[in-house]
Biopython code that builds the backbone (N, CA, C, O; Angstrom):
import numpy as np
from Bio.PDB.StructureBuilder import StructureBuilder

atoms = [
    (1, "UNK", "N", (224.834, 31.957, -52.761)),
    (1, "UNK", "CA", (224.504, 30.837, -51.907)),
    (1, "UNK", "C", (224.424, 31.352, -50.478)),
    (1, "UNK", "O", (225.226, 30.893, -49.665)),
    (2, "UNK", "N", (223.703, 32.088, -50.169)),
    (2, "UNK", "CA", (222.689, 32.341, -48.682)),
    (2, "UNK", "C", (222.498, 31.722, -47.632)),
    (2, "UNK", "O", (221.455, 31.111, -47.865)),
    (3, "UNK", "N", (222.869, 31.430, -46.448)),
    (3, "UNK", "CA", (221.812, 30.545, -45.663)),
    (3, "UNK", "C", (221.835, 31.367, -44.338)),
    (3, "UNK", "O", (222.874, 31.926, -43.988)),
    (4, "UNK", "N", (220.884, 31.429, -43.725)),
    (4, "UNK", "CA", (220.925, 32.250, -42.394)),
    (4, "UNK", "C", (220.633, 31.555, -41.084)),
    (4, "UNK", "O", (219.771, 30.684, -40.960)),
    (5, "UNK", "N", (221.203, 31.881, -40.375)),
    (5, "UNK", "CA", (220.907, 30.796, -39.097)),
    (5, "UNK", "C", (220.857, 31.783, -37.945)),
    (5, "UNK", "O", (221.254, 31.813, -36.780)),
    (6, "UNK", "N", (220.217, 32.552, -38.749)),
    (6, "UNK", "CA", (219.301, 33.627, -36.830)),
    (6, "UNK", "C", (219.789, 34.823, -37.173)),
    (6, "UNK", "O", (219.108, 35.768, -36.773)),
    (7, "UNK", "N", (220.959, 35.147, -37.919)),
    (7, "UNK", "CA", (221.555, 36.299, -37.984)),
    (7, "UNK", "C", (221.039, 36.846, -39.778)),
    (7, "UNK", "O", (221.247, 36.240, -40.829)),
    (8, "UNK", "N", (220.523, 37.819, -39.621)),
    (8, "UNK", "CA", (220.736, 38.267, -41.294)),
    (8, "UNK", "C", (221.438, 38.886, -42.384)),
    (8, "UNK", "O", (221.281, 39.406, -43.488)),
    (9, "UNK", "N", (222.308, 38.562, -41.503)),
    (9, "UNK", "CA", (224.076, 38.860, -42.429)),
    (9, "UNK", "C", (224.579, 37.806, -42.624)),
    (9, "UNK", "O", (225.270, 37.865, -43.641)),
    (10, "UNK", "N", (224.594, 36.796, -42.141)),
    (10, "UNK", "CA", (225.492, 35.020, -41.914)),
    (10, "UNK", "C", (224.782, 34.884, -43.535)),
    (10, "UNK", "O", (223.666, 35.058, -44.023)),
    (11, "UNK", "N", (226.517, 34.353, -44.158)),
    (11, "UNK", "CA", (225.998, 33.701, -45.849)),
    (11, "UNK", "C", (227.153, 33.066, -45.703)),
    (11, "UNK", "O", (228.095, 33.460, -45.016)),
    (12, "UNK", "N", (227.099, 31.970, -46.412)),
    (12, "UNK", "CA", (228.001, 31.162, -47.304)),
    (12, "UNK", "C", (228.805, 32.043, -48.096)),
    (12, "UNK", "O", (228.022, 32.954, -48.364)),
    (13, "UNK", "N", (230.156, 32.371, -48.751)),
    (13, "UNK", "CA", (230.384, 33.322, -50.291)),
    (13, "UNK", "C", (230.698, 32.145, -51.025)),
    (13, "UNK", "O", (230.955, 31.194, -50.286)),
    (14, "UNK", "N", (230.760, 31.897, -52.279)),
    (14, "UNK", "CA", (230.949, 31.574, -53.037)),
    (14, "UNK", "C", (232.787, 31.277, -53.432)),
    (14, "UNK", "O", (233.435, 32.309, -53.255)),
    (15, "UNK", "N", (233.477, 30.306, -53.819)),
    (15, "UNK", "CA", (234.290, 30.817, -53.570)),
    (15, "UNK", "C", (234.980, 31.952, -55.391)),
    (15, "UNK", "O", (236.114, 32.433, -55.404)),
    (16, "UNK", "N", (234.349, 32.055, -56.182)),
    (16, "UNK", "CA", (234.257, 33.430, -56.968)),
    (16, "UNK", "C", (234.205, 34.660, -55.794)),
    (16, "UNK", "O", (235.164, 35.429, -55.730)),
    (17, "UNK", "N", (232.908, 34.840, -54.751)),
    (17, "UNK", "CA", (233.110, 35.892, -54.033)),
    (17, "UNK", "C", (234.106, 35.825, -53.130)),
    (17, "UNK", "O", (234.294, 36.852, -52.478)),
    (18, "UNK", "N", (234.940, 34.702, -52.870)),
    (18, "UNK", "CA", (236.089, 35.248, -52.182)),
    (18, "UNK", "C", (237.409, 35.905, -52.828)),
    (18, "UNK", "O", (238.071, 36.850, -52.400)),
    (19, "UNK", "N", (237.609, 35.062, -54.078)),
    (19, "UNK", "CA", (238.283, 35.625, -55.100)),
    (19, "UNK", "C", (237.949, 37.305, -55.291)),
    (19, "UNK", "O", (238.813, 38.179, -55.371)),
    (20, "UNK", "N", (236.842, 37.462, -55.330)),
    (20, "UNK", "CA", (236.452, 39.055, -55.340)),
    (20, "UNK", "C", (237.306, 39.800, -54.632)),
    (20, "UNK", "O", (238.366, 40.417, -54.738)),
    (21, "UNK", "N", (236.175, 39.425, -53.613)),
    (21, "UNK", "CA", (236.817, 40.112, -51.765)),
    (21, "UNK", "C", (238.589, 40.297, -52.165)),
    (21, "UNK", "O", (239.262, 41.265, -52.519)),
    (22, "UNK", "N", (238.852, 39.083, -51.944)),
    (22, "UNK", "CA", (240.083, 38.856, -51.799)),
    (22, "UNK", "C", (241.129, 40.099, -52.904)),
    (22, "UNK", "O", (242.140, 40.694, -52.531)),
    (23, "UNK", "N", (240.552, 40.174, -54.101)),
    (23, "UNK", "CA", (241.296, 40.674, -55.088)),
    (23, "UNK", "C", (240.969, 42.518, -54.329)),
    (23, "UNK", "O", (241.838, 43.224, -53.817)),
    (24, "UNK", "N", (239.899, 42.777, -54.452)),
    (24, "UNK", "CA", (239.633, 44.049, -53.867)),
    (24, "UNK", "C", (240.702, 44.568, -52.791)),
    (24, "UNK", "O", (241.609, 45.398, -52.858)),
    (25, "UNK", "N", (240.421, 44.083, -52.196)),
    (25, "UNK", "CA", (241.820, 44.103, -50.676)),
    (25, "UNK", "C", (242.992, 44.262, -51.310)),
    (25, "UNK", "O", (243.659, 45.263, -51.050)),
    (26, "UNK", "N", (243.432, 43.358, -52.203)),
    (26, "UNK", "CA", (244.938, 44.071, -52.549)),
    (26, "UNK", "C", (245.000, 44.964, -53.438)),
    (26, "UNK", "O", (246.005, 45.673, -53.404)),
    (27, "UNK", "N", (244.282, 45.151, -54.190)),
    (27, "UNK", "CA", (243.726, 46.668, -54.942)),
    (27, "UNK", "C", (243.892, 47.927, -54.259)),
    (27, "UNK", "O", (244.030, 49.030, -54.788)),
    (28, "UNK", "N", (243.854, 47.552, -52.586)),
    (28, "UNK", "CA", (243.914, 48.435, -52.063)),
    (28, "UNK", "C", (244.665, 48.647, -50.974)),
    (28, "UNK", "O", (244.440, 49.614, -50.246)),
    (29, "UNK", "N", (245.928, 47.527, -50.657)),
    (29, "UNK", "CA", (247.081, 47.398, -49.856)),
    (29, "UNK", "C", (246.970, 46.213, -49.228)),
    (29, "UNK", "O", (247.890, 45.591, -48.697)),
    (30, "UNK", "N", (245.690, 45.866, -49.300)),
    (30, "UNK", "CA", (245.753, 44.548, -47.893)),
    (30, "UNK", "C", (246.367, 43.265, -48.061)),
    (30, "UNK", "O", (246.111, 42.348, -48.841)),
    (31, "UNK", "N", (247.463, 43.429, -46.927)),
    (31, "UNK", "CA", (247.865, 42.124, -47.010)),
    (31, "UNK", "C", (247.256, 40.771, -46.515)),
    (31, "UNK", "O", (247.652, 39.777, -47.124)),
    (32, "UNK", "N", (246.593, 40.629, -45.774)),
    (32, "UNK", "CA", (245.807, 39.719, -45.657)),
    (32, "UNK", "C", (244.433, 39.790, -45.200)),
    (32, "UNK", "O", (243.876, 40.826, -44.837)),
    (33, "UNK", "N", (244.045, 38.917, -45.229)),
    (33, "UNK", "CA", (242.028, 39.020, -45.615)),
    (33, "UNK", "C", (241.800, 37.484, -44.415)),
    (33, "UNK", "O", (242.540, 36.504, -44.329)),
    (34, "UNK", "N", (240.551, 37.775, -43.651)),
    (34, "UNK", "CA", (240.318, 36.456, -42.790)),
    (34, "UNK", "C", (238.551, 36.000, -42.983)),
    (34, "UNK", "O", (237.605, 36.714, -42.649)),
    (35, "UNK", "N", (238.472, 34.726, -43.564)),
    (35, "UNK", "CA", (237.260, 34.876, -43.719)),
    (35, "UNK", "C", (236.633, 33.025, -43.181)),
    (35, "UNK", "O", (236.993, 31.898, -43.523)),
    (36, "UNK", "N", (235.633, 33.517, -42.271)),
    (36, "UNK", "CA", (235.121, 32.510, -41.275)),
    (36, "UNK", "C", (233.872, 32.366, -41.421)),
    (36, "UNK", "O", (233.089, 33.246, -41.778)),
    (37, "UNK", "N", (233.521, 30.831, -41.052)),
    (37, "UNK", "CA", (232.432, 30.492, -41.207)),
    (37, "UNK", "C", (232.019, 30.174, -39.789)),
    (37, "UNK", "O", (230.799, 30.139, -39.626)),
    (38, "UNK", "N", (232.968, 29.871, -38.443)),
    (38, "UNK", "CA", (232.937, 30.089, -36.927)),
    (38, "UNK", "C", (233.106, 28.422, -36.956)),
    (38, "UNK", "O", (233.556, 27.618, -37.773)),
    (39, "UNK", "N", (232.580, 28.348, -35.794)),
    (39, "UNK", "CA", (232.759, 26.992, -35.676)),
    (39, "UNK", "C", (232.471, 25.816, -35.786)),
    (39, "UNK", "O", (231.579, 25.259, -35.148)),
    (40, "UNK", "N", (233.060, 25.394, -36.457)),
    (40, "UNK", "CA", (232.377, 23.954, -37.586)),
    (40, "UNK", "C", (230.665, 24.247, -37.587)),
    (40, "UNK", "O", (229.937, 23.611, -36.825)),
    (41, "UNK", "N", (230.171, 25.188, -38.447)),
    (41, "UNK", "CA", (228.508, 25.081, -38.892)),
    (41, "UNK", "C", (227.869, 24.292, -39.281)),
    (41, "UNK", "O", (226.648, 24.427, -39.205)),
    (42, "UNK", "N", (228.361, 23.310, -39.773)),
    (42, "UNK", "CA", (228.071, 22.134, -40.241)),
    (42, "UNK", "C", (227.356, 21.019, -39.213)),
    (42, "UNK", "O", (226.703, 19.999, -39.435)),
    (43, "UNK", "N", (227.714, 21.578, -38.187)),
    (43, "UNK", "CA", (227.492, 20.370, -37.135)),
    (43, "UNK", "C", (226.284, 21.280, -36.557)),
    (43, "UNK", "O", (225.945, 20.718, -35.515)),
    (44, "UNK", "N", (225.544, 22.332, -36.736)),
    (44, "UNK", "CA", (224.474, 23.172, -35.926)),
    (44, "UNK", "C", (223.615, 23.347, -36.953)),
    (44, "UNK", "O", (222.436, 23.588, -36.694)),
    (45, "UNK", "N", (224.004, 23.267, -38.122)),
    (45, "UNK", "CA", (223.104, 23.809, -39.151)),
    (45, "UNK", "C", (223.536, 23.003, -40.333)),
    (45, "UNK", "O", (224.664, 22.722, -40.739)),
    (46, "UNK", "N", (221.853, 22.582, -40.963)),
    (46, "UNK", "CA", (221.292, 21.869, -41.451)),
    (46, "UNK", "C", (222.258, 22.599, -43.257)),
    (46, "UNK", "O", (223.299, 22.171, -43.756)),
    (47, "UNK", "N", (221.726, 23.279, -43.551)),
    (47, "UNK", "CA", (221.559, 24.718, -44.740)),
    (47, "UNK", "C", (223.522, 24.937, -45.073)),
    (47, "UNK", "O", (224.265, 25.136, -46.034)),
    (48, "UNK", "N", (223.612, 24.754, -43.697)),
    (48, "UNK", "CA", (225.839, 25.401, -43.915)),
    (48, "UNK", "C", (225.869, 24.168, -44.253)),
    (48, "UNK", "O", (226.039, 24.203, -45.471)),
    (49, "UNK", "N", (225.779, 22.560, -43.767)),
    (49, "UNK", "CA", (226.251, 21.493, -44.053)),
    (49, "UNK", "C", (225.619, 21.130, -45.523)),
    (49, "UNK", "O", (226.352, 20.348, -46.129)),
    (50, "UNK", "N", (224.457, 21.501, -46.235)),
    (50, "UNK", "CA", (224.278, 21.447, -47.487)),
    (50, "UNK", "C", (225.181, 22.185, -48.356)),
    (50, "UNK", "O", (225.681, 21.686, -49.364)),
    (51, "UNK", "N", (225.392, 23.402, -47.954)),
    (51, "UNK", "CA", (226.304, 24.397, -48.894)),
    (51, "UNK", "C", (227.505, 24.005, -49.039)),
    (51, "UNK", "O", (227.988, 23.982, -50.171)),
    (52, "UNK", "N", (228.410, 23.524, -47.687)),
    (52, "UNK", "CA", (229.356, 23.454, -47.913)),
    (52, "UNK", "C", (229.708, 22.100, -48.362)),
    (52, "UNK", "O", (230.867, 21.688, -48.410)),
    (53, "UNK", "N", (228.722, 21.460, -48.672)),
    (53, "UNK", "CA", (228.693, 19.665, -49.750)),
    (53, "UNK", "C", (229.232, 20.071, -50.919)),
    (53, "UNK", "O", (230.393, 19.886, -51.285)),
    (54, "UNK", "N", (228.137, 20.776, -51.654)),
    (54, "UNK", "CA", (228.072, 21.482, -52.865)),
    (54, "UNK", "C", (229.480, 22.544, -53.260)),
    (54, "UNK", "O", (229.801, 22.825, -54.415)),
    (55, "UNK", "N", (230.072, 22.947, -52.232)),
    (55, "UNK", "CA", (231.283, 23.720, -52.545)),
    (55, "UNK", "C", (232.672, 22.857, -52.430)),
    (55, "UNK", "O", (233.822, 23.035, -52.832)),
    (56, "UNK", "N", (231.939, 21.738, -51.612)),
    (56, "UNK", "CA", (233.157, 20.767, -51.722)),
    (56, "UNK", "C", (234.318, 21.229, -50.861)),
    (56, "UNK", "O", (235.361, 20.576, -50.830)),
]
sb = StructureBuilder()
sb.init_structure("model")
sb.init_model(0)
sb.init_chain("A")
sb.init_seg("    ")
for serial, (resi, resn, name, xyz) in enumerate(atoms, 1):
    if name == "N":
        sb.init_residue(resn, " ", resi, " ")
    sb.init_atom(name, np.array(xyz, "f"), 0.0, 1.0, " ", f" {name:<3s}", serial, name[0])
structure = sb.get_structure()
């Protein structure tokens, strides 16, 4: 689930891909993991406020 808003790295993850992420990291010591979507996107973008409906 993709959406880009000027930048072509900016995505939604899934939350399976955070579970990923997340599991990887302590696989490999990390104690904690920070993962942002900035500031409320929802309110600038059309595409983040659809995604993040759907992810609930």
């Amino acid at each position: 689930m993709a959406w880009n808003c000027g930048k072509p790295a900016a995505r939604t993850l899934t939350p399976d891909e955070v579970l990923s992420i997340a599991e990887a990291g302590q696989r490999v010591g990390c104690k904690e993991v920070l993962f942002s979507l900035g500031e409320r996107p929802e309110l600038q973008h059309a595409l983040a406020r659809e995604h993040l409906r759907r992810l609930g």
